[in-house]
MARNU-948009 format. One record per residue (C-alpha): z negated, x, y; residue in one letter. Coordinates in steps of 0.5 Angstrom, whole numbers, plus 500, padded with zeros to 3 digits. Layout:
% MARNU-948009
ZXYA...
//
This chain:
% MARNU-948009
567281727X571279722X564276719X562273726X568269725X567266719X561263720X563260727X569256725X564255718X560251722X564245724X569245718X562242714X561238719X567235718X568235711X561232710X563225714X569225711X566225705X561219707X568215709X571217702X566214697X566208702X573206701X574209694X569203692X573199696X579201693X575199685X572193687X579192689X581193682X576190679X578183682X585185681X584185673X579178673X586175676X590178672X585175666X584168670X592168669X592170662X586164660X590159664X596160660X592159654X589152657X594150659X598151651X592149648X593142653X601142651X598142643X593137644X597132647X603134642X598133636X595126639X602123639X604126633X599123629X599117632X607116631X606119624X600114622X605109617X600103620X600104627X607106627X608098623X603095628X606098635X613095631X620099631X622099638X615102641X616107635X623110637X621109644X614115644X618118639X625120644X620120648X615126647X618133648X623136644X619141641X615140634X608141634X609149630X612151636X607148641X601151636X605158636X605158643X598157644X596162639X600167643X598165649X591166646X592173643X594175650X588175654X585181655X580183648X575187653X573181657X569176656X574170657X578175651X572174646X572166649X579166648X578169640X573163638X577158641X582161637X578161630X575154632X582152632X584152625X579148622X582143627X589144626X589144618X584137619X590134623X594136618X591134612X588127614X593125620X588122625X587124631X580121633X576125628X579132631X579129638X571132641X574138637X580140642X576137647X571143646X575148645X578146652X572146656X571152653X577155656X575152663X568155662X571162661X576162667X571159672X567165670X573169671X574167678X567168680X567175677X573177681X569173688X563177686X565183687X567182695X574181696X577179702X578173705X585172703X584174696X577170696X582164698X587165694X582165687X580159690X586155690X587158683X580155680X583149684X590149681X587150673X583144674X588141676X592141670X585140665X585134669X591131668X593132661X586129659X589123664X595122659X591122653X587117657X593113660X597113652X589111648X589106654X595102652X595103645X589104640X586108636X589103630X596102633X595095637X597094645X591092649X594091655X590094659X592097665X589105664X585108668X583106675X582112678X586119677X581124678X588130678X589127684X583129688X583137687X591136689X589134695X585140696X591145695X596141700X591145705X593151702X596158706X602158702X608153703X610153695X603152694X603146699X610143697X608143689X602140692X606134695X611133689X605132684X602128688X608124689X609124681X601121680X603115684X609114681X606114674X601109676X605105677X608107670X602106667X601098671X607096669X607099661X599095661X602089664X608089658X603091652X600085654X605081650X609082643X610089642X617090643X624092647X619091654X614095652X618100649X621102656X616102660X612107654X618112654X619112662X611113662X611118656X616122660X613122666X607124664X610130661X614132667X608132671X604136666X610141666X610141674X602142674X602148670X608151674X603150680X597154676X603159675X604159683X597160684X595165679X602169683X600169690X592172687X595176684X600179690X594178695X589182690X594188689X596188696X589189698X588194692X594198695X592198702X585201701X588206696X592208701X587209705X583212700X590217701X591218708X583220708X583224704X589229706X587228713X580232711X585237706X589238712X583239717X580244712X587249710X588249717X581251719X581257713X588258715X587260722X580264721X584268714X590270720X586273725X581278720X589280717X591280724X585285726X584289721X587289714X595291715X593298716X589298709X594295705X599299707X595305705X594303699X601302697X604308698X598311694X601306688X607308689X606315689X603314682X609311678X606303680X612299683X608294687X610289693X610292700X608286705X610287712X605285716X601287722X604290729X611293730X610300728X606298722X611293720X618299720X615303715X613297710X620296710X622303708X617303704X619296700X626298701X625304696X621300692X625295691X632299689X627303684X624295681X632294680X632300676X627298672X630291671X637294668X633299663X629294661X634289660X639294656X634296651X632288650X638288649X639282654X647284655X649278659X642278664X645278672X640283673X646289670X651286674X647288681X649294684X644299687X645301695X648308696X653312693X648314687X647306686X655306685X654312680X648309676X652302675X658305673X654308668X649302665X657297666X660302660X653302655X653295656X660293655X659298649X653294646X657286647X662288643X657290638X654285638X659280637X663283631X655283628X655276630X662274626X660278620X654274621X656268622X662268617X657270610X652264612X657259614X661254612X667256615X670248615X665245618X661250621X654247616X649254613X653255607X649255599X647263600X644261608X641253605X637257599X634262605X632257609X629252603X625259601X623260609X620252609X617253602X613259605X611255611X609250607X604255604X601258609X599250613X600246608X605242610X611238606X617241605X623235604X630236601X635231600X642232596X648229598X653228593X659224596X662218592X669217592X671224594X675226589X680220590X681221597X684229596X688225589X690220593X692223601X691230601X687235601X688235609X685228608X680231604X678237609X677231616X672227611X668233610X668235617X667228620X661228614X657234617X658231624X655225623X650228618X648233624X647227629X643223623X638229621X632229625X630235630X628240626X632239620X638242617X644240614X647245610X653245605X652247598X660247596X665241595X663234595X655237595X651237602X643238603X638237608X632241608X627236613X620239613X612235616X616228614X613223609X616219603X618213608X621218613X625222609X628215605X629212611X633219613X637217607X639210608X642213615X646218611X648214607X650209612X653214616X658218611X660211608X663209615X671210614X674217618X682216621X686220619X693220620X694214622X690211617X682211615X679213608X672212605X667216601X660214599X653218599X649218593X642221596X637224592X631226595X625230593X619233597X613238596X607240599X603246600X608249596X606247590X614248588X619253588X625253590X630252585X624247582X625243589X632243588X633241581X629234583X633233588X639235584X636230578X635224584X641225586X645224580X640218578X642214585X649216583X648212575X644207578X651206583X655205578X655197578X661195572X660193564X659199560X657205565X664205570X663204577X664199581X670199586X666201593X660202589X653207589X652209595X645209593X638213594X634216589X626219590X624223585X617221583X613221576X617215572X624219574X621226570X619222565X625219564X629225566X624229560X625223555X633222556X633230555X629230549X634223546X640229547X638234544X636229538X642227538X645233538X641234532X643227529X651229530X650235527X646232521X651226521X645221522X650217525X653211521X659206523X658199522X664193522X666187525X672183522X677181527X679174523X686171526X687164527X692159526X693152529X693147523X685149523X685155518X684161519X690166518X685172514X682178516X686182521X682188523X676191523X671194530X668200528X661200531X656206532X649206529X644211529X639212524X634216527X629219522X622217524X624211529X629207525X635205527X636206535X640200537X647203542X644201549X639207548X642212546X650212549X648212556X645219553X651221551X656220557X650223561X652229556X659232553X655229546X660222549X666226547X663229540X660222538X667218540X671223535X665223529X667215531X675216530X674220524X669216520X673209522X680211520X677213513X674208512X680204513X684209510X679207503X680199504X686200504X688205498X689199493X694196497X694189499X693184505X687191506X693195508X695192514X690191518X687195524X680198525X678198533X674205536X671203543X673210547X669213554X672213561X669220559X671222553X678217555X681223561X678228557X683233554X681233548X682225546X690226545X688231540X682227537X686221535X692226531X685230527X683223526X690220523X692226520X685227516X686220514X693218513X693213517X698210520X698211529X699203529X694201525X689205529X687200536X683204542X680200546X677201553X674196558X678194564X672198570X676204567X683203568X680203575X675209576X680214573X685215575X688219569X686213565X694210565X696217563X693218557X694211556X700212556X700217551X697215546X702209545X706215545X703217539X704210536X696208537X695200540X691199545X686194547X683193554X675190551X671186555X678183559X675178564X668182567X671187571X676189576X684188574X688181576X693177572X698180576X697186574X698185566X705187566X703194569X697195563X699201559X696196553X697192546X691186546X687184551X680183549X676176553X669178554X663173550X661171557X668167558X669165550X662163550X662158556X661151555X664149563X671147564X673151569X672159564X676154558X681154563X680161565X681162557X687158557X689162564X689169560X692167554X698164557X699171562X698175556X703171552X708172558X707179558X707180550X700181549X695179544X689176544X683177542X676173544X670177542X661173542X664167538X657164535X659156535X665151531X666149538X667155541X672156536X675150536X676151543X680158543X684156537X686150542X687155547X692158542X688165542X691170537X684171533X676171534X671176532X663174532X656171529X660165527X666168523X662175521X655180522X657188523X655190516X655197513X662198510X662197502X668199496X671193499X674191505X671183507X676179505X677170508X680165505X685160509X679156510X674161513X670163508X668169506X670170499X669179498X664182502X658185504X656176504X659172500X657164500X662158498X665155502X662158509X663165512X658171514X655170521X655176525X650179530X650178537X654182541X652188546X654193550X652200552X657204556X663203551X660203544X658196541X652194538X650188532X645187528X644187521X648184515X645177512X647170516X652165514X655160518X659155516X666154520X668148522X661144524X658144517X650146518X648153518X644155512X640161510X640167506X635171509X630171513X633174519X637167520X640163527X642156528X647154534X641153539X637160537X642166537X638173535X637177540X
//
């Protein structure tokens, strides 16, 4: 029976689904010719636009080249020039050529008015780069003209394309008026070129003649004042309007270039020329109009046969599940209910919790809801027993009691395990957490970063992937917890971690090593991602943190490392990122001598090959130097630092600057700016500045044994900022005047002024050492940070005045020069200028009252003899390394790398006060070639 029931209501629900089916392929092929038509008018406006640009740049170009002619513009005279020229469009022919190129580019690539509009936009370069080149419009003219029927070609065929397809009526119409419209504007900018040629040659002469007879523009305007649409109609009548106008425009502008070219011809070029381009803007608004109301009709049309394709289909689906529905509900209704209980009681009775579906007649439909209601108290059983061996502690499911006095038994029961099992859990989740975190900003600690780095590792072994890790050492940080607190400092590492978790991508990590130290772990990102992360993170961390009611700062240094495959271990990856790190923190640093710079660093730094190899070349220069420290490889140089009085002499030799040389075996002498930077990287900096101590208070101890003019003066050493705020110096410079016998006065000290800013202990030990007797000097005055106004709070004897101010030769750093020497005097300071090379150099400091002077021009750094040099009152040396009558020792050109000097050898004389340099070796210099 079932069956028999079945086949009959079969029958005619194929019946039906077949002749839905026939009127569903009909309006589906309705609804793609639709969209078809739908993106020929979209390409038609898309062409449009591009003919339209292309006529607004030929007739920029026509005009252009006319005004910029120098012939024409002599012929047409000065006030037809100006006249065309204010009045042509304000826009420069680039902007009008961009225009047309993206107005060409925006056609649609996959149609053939797309590859139409690509040749035309390849034609047009050859054209432009002629105009540009020969400045005629005639030999370019047929060219812009082609590729202008072109563009019309191809948006007739547009249009013919969406017309075949069999739109209807409305649209059909509407793409008609579009055709119209498009030729319209192609008419009238060829009519304003013809009106301007007509009234003034190729060669610039007027010819009178009244312009074209006819304006074929007019015509296909006529034709759209038929239109459907009243914006079409009204854009119609107003152009219209405007042609007639301009005819007569153009008459009068014909009957003034009949005469001389002057004031008259003028005006009524320029109220042409406006005109024309008022009508050309108007037109193209007009196609613009057209296309819109096509392209609305077209969508409407498509819409409506999609709705019809909708409302067909769902009327036919509703059909068929009502057909299905009623036969499925009679053969249940029938003869199943019985079944399936049945069936469900067996299930039960074997363990299996299954629904109960209460269905069928009254008597049936009372013992499935007994049934069901046994099972679902035994399935809420279930669910409880399984949620707490889970251990899903928080699931609704063990809040529900089960029915009757056994399921208030049974729920009491499962409250006590569970509650037992949370707290559990939570104190197991706070031990966790605490052995893993970092307890003031909440980040993975080392122990849980290194854990996680180690998980990344393994999975980029296992797919291939790239593991990135980046190091965050903050700038700065040390100054904000010296400066406002610890309490300051806690508030910038907890706004750092914010800002770096909002930063890092999903599925990254940021963790705190301990400190100022942080590290991000970012796996499956490129070289450009991760430096792009970085950069963020730098300019995140930098952002100022309120506290208190004020703001600090920090900076970031970020090195970034990365590994794919796993083809790194753990701490391999960390000692690159490490070593980026440090490198973007060095190459921060933007003072003279290594000391960085206020606000500075904040740097990124990718550790590639160049970085391991100059990371492995810097460490086996350390170790070399080492080497050379321990086998006293190391030698000293000196440089005479030579008084000056007024009168025009010399006041002798007032003291020595110790320099460092390194005689490396093998390699010769390796100048200070390769090895120094070494030593600071390393502890070596403060062993090479005691071996410095010691060896030049000796020598000086030496020159000075025989008494004499020698056992006054002073020997300079040039100290760190490292080796300065360490604790060993005070104790350095005692073993270096004790093994010496030297008096403390006569030892200087010198320091750039970018230390006195980046340690906050330098003013201390400054202090100290004056203390002790030590003078003090601040080297390189003039290059980094410190104001005059801060002179008289410097914990310093002499004020050294960089080569760079002493050797300038404009007036404003001489007045820079004299400046310093005045507030140095106010503030019982001594003056020293360092790089002289020239007399009148020399000549200038001494008129600028400095103290004394030391350079090329007085003295080269030599190696130290039995006898201290020695300078007559007029400059010239008479015992040294170099003796020449009547002239005085040269000196090297001074460099500096970190705080120890370097110079050249011994062997240059120069005479002092504007006598001719001479040689006396083969390394020689004159005032205009300085050695380098």
């Amino acid at each position: 029976m079932s069956t028999l029931l079945v086949v009959l209501a079969l029958v005619p629900l194929l019946g039906v689904v077949a002749a839905t089916a026939a009127l569903l392929v009909a309006e589906v092929r309705t609804e793609r010719t639709s969209r078809q038509a739908l993106g020929a008018v979209v390409v038609t406006g898309e062409v449009s636009a591009a003919r339209s640009a292309l006529a607004r740049e030929v007739f920029l170009t026509s005009e252009r080249t006319r005004l910029d002619d120098a012939a024409q513009r002599q012929r047409l005279g000065p006030d037809v020039v100006v006249a065309l020229a204010s009045a042509l469009p304000e826009e420069d022919l680039v902007g009008a050529r961009r225009r047309t190129d993206t107005a060409l580019a925006d056609v649609d690539a996959t149609s053939a008015a797309g590859r139409a509009a690509a040749g035309v936009a390849a034609d047009l370069v050859p054209l432009r780069t002629a105009v540009d080149v020969t400045g005629t419009w005639s030999a370019v003219a047929p060219g812009f003209d082609s590729l202008t029927s072109q563009l019309a070609t191809a948006e007739r065929l547009a249009v013919d394309d969406a017309l075949a397809g069999g739109v209807g009526a409305d649209v059909a119409g509407a793409l008609l008026e579009l055709r119209t419209a498009t030729e319209a504007v192609a008419l009238g900018s060829g009519e304003a070129l013809a009106v301007l040629d007509d009234l003034v040659t190729a060669d610039g002469a007027a010819t009178g003649r009244a312009g074209p007879g006819a304006w074929a523009s007019a015509a296909p305007l006529e034709a759209l004042g038929a239109s459907p649409s009243r914006a079409v109609r009204d854009r119609s009548a107003g152009l219209l309007a405007a042609t007639t106008g301009l005819r007569a425009d153009a008459v009068a502008a014909a009957r003034a270039a009949g005469g001389t070219p002057g004031p008259r011809l003028a005006s009524r070029l320029r109220a042409l020329v406006e005109g024309l381009d008022d009508r050309s803007a108007g037109l193209t608004a007009l196609a613009a109009t057209t296309s819109a109301r096509a392209g609305e009709l077209t969508r409407a049309e498509t819409s409506s046969a999609h709705r019809d394709v909708v409302a067909l289909g769902a009327g036919a689906l509703l059909l068929c599940l009502l057909t299905g529905a009623a036969v499925l509900r009679t053969s249940v209704a029938l003869g199943r209910p019985l079944q399936a209980l049945a069936a469900a009681a067996q299930q039960v009775g074997r363990g299996e919790l299954l629904a109960v579906d209460v269905t069928g007649p009254r008597e049936v439909r009372t013992v499935a809801e007994g049934l069901a209601a046994t099972v679902a108290s035994l399935r809420r059983l279930q669910e409880q027993a399984r949620a707490v061996v889970a251990g899903e502690l928080g699931s609704p499911v063990l809040a529900a009691p089960l029915p009757g006095p056994l399921g208030a038994v049974v729920h009491a029961s499962v409250t006590e395990l569970v509650q037992a099992m949370v707290d559990r859990d939570r104190l197991r989740e706070d031990l966790t957490h605490r052995a893993t975190h970092d307890s003031l900003t909440e980040l993975p600690n080392r122990a849980r970063a290194m854990e996680l780095l180690d998980r990344a590792l393994a999975r980029s072994r296992c797919d291939g992937g790239v593991v990135g890790l980046l190091f965050v050492d903050l700038d700065r940080f040390k100054q904000v917890n010296d400066t406002a607190g610890h309490a300051a400092g806690d508030a910038v590492l907890r706004a750092v971690a914010v800002r770096m978790r909002e930063r890092v991508p999903a599925g990254g990590t940021v963790c705190r090593l301990g400190g100022d130290e942080f590290l991000v772990v970012v796996e499956d990102a490129g070289d450009a991602q991760l430096l792009g992360l970085a950069e963020a993170l730098v300019g995140a961390v930098s952002a100022p943190v309120g506290f208190a009611g004020a703001e600090v700062a920090v900076g970031a240094s970020v090195g970034v490392a990365r590994t794919a495959g796993g083809t790194a271990g753990r701490e391999e990856l960390l000692a690159e990122a490490d070593a980026a790190a440090y490198q973007a923190k060095q190459e921060g640093r933007g003072a003279v001598g290594g000391s960085a710079a206020p606000g500075g660093r904040g740097r990124v730094g990718f550790y590639d090959d160049e970085l391991r190899r100059r990371l492995t070349g810097a460490r086996d220069l350390e170790e070399a130097l080492a080497r050379a420290l321990r086998g006293r490889e190391l030698v000293l140089h000196y440089q005479a630092v030579v008084g000056l009085d007024p009168d025009g002499t010399t006041d002798g030799v007032t003291g020595y600057e110790a320099l460092v040389r390194w005689q490396r075996p093998g390699h010769g002498l390796v100048p200070p700016s390769e090895f120094v930077p070494a030593a600071e990287r390393s502890s070596l900096v403060c062993d090479l500045g005691r071996y410095v101590l010691l060896e030049a208070t000796r020598q000086l101890a030496r020159w000075s044994a025989g008494g004499g003019a020698a056992a006054r003066r002073t020997v300079a050493v040039n100290v760190s900022g490292r080796h300065l705020v360490s604790h060993h110096l005070l104790q350095d410079v005692r073993d270096a005047l004790d093994g010496s016998g030297l008096e403390p006065h006569r030892l200087v000290v010198e320091i750039t002024e970018t230390v006195l800013v980046d340690h906050a202990l330098a003013h201390e030990r400054l202090t100290a050492l004056r203390a002790l007797g030590v003078r003090v000097a601040i080297d390189d005055f003039g290059t980094g940070f410190t104001s005059i106004a801060q002179l008289r709070r410097l914990p310093a004897d002499v004020l050294k005045v960089d080569r760079s101010l002493a050797a300038a030769d404009d007036p404003a750093s001489a007045e820079l020069v004299r400046l310093v020497v005045g507030a140095a005097r106010t503030f019982s300071l001594a003056v020293v200028a360092e790089g002289v090379e020239t007399p009148a150099q020399l000549d200038a400091l001494r008129a600028a009252s400095c103290d004394a002077v030391q350079g090329y021009l007085l003295h080269r750094p030599c190696a130290p003899g039995d006898e201290a040099p020695e300078v007559d009152a007029g400059g010239a040396l008479v015992r040294g390394p170099v003796a020449v009558e009547g002239a005085v020792p040269g000196v090297g050109a001074q460099r500096r790398s970190s705080d120890v000097r370097a110079g050249a050898t011994c062997g240059t004389v120069v005479p002092p006060r504007g006598a001719a340099a001479r040689s006396v070796t083969a390394d020689h210099w004159s005032p205009r070639t300085r050695p380098a």
